[in-house]
N, CA, C and O atoms as CSV, one atom per row, in Angstrom:
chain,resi,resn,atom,element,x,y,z
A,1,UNK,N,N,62.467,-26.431,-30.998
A,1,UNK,CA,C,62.041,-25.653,-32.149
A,1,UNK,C,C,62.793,-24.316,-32.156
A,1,UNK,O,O,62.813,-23.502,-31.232
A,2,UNK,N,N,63.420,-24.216,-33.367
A,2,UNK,CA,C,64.017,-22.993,-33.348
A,2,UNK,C,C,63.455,-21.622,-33.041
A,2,UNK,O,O,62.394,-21.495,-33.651
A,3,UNK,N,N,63.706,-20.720,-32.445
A,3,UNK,CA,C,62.795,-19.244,-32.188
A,3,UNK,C,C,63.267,-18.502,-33.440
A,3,UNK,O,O,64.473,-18.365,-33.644
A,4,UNK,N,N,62.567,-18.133,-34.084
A,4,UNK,CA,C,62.321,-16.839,-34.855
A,4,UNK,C,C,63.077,-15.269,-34.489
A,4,UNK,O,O,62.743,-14.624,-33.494
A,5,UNK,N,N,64.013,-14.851,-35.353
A,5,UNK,CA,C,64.243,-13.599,-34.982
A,5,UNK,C,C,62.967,-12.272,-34.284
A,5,UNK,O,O,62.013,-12.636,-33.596
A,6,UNK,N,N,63.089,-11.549,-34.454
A,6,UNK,CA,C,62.374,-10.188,-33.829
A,6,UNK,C,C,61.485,-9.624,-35.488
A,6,UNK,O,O,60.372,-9.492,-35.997
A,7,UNK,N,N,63.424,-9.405,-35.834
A,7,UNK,CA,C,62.990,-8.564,-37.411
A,7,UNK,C,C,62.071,-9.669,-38.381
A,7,UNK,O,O,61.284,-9.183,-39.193
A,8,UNK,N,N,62.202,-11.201,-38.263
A,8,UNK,CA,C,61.633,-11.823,-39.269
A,8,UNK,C,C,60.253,-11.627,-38.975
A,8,UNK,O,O,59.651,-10.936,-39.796
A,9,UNK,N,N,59.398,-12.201,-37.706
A,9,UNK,CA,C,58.431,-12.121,-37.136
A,9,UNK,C,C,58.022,-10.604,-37.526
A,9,UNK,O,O,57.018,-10.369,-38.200
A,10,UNK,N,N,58.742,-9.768,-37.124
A,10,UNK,CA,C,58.215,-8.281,-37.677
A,10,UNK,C,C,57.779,-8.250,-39.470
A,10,UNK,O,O,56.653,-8.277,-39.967
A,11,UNK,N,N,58.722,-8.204,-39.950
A,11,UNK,CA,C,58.694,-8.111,-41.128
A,11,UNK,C,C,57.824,-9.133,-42.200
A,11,UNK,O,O,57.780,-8.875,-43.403
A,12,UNK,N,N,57.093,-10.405,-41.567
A,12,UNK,CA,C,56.460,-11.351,-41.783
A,12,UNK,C,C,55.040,-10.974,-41.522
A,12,UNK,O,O,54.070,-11.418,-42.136
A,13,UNK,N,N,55.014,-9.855,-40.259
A,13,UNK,CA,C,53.443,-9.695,-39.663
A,13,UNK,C,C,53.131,-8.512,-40.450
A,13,UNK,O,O,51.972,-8.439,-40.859
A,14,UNK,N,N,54.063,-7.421,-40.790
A,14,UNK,CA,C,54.118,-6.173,-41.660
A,14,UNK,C,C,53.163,-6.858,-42.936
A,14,UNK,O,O,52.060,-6.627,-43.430
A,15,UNK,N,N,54.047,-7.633,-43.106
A,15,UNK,CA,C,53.275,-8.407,-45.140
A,15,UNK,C,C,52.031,-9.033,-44.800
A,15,UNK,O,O,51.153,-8.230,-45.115
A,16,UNK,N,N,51.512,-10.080,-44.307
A,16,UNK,CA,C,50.497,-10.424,-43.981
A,16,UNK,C,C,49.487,-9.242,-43.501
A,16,UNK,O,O,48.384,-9.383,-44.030
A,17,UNK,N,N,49.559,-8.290,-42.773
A,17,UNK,CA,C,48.621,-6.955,-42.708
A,17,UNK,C,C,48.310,-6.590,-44.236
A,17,UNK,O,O,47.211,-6.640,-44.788
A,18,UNK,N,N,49.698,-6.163,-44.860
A,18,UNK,CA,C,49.189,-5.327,-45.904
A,18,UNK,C,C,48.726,-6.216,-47.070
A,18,UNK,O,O,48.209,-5.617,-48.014
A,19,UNK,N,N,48.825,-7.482,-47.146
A,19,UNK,CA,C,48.440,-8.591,-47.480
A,19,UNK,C,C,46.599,-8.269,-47.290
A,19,UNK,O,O,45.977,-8.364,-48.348
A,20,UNK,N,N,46.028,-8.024,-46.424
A,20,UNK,CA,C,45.038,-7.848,-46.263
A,20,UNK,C,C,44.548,-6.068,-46.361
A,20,UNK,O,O,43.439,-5.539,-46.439
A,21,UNK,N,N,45.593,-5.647,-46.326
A,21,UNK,CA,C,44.285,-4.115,-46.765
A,21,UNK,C,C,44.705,-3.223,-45.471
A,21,UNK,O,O,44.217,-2.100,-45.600
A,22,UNK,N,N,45.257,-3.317,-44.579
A,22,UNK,CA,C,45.022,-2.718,-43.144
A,22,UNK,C,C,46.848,-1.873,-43.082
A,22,UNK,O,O,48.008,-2.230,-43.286
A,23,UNK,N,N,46.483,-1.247,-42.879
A,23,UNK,CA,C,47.469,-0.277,-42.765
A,23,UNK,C,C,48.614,-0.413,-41.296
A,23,UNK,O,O,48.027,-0.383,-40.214
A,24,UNK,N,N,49.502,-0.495,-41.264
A,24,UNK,CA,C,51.070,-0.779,-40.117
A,24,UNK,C,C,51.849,-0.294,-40.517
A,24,UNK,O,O,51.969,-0.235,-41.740
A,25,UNK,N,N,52.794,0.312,-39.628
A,25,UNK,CA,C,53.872,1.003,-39.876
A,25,UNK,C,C,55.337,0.568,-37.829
A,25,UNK,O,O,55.213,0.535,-36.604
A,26,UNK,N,N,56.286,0.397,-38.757
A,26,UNK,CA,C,56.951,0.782,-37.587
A,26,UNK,C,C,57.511,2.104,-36.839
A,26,UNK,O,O,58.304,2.983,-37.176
A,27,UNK,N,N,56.942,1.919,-35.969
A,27,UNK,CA,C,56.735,3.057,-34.794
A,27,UNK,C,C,58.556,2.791,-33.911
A,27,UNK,O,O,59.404,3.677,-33.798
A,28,UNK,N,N,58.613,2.168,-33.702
A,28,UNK,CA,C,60.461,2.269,-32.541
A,28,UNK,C,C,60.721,0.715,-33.110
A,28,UNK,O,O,59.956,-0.231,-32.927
A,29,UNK,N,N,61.921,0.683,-33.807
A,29,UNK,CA,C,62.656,-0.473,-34.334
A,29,UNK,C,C,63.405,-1.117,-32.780
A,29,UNK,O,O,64.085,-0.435,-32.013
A,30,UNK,N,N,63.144,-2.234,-32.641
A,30,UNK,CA,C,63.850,-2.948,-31.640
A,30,UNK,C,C,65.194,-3.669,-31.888
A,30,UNK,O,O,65.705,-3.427,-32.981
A,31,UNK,N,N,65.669,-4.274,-31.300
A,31,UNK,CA,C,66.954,-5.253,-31.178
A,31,UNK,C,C,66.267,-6.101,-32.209
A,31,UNK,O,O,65.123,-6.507,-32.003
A,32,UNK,N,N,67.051,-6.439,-33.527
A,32,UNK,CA,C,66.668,-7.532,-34.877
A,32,UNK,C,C,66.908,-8.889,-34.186
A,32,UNK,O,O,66.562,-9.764,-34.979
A,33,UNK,N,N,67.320,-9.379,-33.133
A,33,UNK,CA,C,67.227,-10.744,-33.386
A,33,UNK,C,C,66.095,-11.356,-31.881
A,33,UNK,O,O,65.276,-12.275,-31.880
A,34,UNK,N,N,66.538,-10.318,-30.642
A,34,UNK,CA,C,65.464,-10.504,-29.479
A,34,UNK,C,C,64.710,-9.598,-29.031
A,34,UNK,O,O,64.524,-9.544,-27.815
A,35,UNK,N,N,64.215,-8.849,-29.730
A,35,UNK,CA,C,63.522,-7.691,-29.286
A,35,UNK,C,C,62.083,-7.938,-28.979
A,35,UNK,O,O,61.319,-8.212,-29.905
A,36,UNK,N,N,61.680,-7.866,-27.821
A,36,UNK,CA,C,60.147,-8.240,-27.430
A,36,UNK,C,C,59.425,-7.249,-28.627
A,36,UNK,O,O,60.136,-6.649,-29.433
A,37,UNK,N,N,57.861,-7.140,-28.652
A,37,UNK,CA,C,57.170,-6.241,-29.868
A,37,UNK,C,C,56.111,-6.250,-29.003
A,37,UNK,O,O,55.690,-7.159,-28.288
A,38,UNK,N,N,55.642,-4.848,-29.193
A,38,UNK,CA,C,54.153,-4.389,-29.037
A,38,UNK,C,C,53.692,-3.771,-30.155
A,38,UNK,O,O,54.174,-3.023,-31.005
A,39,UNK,N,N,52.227,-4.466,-29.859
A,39,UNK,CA,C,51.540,-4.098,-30.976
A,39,UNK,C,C,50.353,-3.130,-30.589
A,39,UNK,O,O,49.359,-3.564,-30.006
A,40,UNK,N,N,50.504,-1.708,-30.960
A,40,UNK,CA,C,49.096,-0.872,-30.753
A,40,UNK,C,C,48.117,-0.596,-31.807
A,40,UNK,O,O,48.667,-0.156,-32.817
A,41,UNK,N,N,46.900,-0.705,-31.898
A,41,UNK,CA,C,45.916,-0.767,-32.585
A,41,UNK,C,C,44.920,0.535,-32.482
A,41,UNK,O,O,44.302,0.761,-31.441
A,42,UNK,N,N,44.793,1.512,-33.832
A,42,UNK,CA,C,44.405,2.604,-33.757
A,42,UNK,C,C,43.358,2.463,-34.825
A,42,UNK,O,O,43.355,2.310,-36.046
A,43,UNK,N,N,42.246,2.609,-33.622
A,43,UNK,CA,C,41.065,2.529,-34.598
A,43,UNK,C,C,40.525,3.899,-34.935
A,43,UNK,O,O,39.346,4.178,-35.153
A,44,UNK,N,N,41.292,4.499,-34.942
A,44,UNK,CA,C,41.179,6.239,-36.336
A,44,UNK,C,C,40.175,7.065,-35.299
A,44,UNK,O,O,40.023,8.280,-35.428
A,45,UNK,N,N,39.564,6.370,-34.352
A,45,UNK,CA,C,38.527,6.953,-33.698
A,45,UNK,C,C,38.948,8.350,-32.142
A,45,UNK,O,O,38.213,9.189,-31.621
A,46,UNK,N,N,40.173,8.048,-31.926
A,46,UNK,CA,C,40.696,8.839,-30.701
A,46,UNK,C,C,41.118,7.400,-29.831
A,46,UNK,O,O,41.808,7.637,-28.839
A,47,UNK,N,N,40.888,6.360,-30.001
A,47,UNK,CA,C,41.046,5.575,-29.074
A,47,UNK,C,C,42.195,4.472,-29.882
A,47,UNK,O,O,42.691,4.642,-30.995
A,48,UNK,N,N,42.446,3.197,-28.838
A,48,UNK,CA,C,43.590,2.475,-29.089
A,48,UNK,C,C,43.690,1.219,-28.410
A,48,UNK,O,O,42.833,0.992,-27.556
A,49,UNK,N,N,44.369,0.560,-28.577
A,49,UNK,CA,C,44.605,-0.793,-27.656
A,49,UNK,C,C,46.468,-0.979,-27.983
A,49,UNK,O,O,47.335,-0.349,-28.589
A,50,UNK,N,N,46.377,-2.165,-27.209
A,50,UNK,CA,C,48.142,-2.634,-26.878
A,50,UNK,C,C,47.931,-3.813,-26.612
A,50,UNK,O,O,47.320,-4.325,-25.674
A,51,UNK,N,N,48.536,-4.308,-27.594
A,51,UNK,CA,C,49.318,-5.857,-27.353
A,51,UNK,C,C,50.852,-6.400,-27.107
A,51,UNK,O,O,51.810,-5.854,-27.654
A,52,UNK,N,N,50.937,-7.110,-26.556
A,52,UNK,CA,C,52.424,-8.096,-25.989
A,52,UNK,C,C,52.003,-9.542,-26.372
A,52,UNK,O,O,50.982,-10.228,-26.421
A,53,UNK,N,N,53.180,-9.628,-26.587
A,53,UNK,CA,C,52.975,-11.367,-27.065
A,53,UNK,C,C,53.573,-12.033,-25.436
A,53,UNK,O,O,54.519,-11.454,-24.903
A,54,UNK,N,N,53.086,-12.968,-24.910
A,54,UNK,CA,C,53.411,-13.183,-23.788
A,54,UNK,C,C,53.160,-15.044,-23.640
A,54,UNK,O,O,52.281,-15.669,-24.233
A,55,UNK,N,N,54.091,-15.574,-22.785
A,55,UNK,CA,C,54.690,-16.564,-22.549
A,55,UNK,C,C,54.242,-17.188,-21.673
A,55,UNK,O,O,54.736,-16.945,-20.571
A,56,UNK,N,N,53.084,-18.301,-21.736
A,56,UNK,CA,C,52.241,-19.068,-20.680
A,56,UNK,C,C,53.102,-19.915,-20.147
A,56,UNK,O,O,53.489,-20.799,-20.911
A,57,UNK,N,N,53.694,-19.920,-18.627
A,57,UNK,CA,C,54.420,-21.011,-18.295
A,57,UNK,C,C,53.888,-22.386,-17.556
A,57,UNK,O,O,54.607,-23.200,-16.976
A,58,UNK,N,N,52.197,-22.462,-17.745
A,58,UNK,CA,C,51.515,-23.275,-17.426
A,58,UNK,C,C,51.442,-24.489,-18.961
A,58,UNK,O,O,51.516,-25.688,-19.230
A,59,UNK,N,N,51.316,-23.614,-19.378
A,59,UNK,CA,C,50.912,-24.695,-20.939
A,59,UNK,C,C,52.315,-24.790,-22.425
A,59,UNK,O,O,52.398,-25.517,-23.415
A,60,UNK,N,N,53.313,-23.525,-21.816
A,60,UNK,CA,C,54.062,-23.816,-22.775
A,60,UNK,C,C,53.902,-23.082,-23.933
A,60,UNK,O,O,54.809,-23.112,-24.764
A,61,UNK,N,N,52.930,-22.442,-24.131
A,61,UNK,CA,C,52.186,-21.598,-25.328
A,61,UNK,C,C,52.844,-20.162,-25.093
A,61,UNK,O,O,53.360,-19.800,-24.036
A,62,UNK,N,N,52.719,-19.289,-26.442
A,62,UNK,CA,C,52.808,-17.813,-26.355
A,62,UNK,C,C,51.413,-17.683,-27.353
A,62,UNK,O,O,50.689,-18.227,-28.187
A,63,UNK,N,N,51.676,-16.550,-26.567
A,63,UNK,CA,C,49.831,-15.517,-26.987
A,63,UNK,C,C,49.548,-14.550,-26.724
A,63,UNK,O,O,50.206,-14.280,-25.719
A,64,UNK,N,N,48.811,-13.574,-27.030
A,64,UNK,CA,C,49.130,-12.279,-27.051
A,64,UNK,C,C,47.839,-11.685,-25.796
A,64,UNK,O,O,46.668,-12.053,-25.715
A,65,UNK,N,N,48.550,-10.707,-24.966
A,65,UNK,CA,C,47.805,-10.369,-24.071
A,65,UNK,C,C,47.647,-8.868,-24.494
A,65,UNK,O,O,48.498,-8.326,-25.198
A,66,UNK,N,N,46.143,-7.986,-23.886
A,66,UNK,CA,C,46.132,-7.094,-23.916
A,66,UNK,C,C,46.026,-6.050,-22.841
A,66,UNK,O,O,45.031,-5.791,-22.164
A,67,UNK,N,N,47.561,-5.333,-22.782
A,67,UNK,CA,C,47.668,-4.503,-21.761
A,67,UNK,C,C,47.427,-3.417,-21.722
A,67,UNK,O,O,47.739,-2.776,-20.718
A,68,UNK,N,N,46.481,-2.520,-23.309
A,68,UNK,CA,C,45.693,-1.230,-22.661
A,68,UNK,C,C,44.873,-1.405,-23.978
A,68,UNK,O,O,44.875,-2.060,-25.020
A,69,UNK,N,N,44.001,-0.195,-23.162
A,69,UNK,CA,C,42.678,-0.184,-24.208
A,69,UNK,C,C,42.104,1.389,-23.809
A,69,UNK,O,O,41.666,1.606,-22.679
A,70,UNK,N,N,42.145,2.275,-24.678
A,70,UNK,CA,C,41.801,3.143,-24.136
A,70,UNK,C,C,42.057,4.488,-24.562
A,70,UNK,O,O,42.834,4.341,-25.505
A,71,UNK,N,N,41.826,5.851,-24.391
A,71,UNK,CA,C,42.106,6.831,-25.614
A,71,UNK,C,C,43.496,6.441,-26.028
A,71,UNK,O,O,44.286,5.722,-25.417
A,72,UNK,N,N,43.665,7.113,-27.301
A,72,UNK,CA,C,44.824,7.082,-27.584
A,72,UNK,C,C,46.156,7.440,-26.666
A,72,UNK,O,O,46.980,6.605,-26.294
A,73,UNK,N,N,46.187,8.669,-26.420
A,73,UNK,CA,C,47.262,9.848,-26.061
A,73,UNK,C,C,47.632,8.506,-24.457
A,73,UNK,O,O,48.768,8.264,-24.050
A,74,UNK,N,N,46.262,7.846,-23.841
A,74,UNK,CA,C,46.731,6.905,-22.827
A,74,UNK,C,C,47.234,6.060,-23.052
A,74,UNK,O,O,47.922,5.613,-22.134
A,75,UNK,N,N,47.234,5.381,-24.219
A,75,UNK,CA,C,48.139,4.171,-24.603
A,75,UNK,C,C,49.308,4.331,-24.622
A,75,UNK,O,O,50.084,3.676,-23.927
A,76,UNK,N,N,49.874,5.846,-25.964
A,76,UNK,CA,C,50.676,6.317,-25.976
A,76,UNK,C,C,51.738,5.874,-24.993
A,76,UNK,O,O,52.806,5.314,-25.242
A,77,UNK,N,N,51.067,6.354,-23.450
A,77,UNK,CA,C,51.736,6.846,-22.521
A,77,UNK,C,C,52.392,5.347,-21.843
A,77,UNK,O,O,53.395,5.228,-21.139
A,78,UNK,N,N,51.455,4.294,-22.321
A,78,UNK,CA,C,51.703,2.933,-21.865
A,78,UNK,C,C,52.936,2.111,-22.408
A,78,UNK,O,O,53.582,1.136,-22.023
A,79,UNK,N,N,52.957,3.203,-23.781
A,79,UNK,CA,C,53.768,2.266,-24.914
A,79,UNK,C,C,55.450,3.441,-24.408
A,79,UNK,O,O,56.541,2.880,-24.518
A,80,UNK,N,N,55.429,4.696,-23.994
A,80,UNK,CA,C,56.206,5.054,-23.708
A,80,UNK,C,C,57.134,4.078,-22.461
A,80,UNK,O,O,58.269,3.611,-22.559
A,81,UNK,N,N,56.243,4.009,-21.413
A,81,UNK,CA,C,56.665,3.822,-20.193
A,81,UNK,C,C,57.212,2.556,-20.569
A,81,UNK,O,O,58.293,2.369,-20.010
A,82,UNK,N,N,56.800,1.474,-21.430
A,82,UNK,CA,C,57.419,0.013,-21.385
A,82,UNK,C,C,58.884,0.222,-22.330
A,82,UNK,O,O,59.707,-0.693,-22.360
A,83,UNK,N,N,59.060,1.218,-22.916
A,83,UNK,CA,C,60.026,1.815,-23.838
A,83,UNK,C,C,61.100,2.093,-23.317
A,83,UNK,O,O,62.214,1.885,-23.798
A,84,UNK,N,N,60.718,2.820,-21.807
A,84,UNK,CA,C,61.578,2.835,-21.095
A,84,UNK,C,C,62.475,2.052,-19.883
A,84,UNK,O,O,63.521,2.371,-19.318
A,85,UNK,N,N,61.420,0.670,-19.725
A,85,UNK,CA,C,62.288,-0.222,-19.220
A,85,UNK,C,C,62.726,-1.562,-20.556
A,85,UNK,O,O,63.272,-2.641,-20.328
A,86,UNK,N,N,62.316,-1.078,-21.777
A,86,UNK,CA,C,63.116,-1.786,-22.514
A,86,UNK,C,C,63.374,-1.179,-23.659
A,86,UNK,O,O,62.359,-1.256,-24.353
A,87,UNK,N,N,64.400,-0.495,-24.324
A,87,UNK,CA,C,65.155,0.295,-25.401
A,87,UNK,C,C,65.172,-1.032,-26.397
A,87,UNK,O,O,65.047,-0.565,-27.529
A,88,UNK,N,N,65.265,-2.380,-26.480
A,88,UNK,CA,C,64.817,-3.195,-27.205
A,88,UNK,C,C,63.918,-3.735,-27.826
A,88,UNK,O,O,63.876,-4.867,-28.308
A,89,UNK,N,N,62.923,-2.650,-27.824
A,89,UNK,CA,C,61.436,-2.944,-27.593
A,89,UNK,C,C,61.055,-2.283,-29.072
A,89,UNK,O,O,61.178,-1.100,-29.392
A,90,UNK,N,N,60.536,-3.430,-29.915
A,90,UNK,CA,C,59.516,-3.178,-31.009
A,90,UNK,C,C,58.322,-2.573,-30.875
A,90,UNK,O,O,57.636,-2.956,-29.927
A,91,UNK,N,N,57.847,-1.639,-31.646
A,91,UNK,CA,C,56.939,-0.862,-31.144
A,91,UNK,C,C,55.843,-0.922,-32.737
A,91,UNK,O,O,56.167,-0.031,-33.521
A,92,UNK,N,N,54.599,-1.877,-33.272
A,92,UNK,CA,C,54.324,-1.791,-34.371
A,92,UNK,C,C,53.128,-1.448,-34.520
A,92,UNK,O,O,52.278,-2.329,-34.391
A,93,UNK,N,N,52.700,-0.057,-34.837
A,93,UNK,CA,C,51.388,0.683,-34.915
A,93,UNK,C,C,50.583,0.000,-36.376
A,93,UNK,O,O,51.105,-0.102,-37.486
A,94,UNK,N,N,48.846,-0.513,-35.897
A,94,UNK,CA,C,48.128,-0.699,-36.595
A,94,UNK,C,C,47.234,0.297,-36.972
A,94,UNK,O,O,46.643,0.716,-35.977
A,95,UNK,N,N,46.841,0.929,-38.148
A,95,UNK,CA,C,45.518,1.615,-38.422
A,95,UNK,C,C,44.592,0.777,-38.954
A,95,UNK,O,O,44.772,0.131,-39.986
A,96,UNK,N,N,43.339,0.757,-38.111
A,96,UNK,CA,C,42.072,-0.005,-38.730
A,96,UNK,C,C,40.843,0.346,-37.770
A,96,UNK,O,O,40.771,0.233,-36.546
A,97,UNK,N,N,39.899,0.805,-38.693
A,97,UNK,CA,C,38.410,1.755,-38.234
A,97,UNK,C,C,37.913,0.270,-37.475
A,97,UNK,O,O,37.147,0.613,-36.574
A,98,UNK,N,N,38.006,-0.773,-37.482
A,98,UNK,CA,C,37.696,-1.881,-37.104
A,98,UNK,C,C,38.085,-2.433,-35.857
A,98,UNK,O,O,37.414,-3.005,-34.998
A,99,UNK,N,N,39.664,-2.073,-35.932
A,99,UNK,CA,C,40.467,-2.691,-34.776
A,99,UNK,C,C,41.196,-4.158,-35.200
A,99,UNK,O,O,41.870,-4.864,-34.450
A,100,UNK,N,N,40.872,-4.407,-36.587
A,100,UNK,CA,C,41.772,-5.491,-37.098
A,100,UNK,C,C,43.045,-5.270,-36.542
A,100,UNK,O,O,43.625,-4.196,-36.383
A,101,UNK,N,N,43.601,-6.989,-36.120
A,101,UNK,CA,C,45.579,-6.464,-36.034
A,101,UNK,C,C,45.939,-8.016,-36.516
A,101,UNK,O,O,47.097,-8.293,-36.830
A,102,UNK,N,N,44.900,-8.992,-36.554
A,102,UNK,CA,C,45.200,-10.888,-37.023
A,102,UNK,C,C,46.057,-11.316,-36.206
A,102,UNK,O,O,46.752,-12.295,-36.478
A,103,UNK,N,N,46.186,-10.454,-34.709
A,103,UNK,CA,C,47.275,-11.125,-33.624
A,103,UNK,C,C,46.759,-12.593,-33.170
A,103,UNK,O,O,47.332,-13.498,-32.564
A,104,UNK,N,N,45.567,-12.484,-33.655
A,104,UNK,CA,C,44.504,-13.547,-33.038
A,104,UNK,C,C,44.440,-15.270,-34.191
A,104,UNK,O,O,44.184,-16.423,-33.844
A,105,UNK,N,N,44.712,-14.837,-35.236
A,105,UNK,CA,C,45.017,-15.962,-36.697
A,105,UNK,C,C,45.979,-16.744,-36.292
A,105,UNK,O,O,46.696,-16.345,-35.374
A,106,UNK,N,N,46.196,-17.973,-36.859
A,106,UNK,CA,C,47.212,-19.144,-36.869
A,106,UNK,C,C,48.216,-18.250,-36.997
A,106,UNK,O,O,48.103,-17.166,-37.568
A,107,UNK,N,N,49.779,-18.916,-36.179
A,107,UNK,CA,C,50.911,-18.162,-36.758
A,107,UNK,C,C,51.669,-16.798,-36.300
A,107,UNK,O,O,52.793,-16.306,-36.397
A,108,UNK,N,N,50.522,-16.503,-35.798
A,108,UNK,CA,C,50.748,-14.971,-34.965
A,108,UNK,C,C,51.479,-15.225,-33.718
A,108,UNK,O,O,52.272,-14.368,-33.330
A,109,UNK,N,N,51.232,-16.745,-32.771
A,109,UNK,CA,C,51.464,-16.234,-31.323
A,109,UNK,C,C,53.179,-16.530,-31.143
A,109,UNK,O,O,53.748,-16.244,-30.090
């Protein structure tokens, strides 16, 4: 099965958000064709979460894991540090009082 660029997958998950009402923006543009993506989720409140889409080598599946949760300014610091061992790295900020991001919907992983 063919893999999906970076930018399509980006630019596919961008429309489907605003498709629904929820506010995204890109935060650090990655490499357009392999650029891993994190996704942080800002629920307007001071606080935040972080997602990676990540690669089960038991089952063959990708799915999204969550590697922080927690004030903002700490995520921040999470989303910096992975920035810095990868300059290829998509970086796509969600706003939602909820914590909506549909990483979790058909299609996403």
């Amino acid at each position: 099965m063919p893999r999906l660029t970076a930018r399509f997958w980006v630019d596919a998950y961008l429309t489907r958000l605003r498709l629904r009402d929820i506010p995204a923006f890109v935060v650090a543009h990655g490499d357009d064709t392999g650029g891993a993506v994190l996704v942080k989720v800002s629920t307007l409140d001071g606080n935040a979460a972080l997602f990676q889409r990540s690669f089960d080598l038991m089952t063959g599946e990708r799915r999204w894991l969550e590697l922080a949760r927690n004030a903002e300014p700490e995520v921040d610091e999470v989303v910096a540090r992975q920035r810095g061992f990868d300059p290829d790295l998509w970086v796509i900020e969600v706003e939602d009082r909820a914590g909506r991001h549909l990483l979790d919907e058909d299609g996403f992983a």
